[in-house]
C-alpha positions as CSV (number, residue, x, y, z in Angstrom):
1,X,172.5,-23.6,51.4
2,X,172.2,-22.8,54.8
3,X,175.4,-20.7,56.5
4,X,177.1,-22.1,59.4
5,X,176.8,-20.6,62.7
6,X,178.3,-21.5,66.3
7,X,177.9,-19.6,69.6
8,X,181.5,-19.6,71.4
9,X,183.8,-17.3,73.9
10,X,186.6,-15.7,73.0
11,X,189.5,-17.1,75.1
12,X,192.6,-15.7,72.9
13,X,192.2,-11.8,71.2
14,X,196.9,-11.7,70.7
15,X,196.6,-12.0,67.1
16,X,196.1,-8.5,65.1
17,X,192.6,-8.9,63.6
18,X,192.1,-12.9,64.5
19,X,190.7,-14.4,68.0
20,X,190.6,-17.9,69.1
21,X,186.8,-19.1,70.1
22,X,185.9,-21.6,72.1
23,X,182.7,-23.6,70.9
24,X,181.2,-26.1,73.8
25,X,178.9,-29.1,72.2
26,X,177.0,-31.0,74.9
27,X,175.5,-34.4,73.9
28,X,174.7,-37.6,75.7
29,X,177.0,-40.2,75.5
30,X,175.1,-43.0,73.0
31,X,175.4,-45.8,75.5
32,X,175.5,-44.3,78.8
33,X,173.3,-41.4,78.9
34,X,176.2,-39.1,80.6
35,X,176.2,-35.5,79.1
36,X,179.3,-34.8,77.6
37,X,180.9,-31.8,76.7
38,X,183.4,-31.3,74.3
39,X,184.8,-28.0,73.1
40,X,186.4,-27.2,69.9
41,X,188.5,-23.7,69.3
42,X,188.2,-22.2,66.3
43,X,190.3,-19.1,64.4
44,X,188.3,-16.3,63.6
45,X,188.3,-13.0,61.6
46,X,188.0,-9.8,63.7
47,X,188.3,-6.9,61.3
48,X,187.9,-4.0,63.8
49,X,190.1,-6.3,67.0
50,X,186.5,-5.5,69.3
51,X,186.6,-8.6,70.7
52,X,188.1,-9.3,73.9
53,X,188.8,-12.4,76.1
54,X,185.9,-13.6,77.9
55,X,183.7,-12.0,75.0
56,X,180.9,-14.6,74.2
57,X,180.2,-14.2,70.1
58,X,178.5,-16.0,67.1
59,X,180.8,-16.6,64.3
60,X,180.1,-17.1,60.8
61,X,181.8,-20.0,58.6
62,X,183.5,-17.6,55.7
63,X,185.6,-18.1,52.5
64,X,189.7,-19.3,53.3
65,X,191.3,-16.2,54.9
66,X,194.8,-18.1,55.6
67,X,196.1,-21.7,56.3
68,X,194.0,-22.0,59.6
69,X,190.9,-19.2,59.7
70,X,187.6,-19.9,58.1
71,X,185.1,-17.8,60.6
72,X,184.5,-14.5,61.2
73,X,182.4,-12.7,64.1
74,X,179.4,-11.9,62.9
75,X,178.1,-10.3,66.4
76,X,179.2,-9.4,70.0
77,X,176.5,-11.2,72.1
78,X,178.1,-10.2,75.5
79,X,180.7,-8.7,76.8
80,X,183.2,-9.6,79.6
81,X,183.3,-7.9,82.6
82,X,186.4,-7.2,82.6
C-alpha cells in the first residue's frame, strides 16, 4: 500500500511540536475548463518544532497522534526567508 504524501507550506508553527500546512490542489473545473484551486490545511507532527511559517514541506499521512493530527513532516523542502 502506497503512503500518502502532499507538498504544502507551513502557515501556523504556535503549537509545541504540531504546524498547520497548507496543501493547494489545482484542477479544472469538469464543465468549464477554469483552473481551480482549492486548499486544504492539514495538522501535522513536528517532533524537533524546525519548521517555521512560510516553510514549504512534504508531509507524511501517519498513525492517529490526537483528535485532529494524522501527518507528520517527513522533509524541509525550502525554507522561508524570513
Amino acid at each position: 500500500m502506497a503512503v500518502k504524501e502532499r507538498v504544502g507550506v507551513v502557515v501556523s508553527d504556535k503549537m509545541q511540536k504540531t504546524v498547520v500546512v497548507a496543501v493547494e490542489n489545482r484542477s479544472a473545473h469538469p464543465k468549464y475548463g477554469k483552473i481551480v484551486v482549492r486548499t486544504r490545511r492539514y495538522k501535522a507532527h513536528d517532533e524537533e518544532d524546525k519548521c517555521k511559517v512560510g516553510d514549504r514541506v512534504r508531509i507524511r499521512e501517519t498513525r492517529p497522534m490526537s483528535r485532529t493530527k494524522r501527518w507528520a513532516i517527513a522533509d524541509i523542502l525550502e525554507t522561508s526567508p524570513r
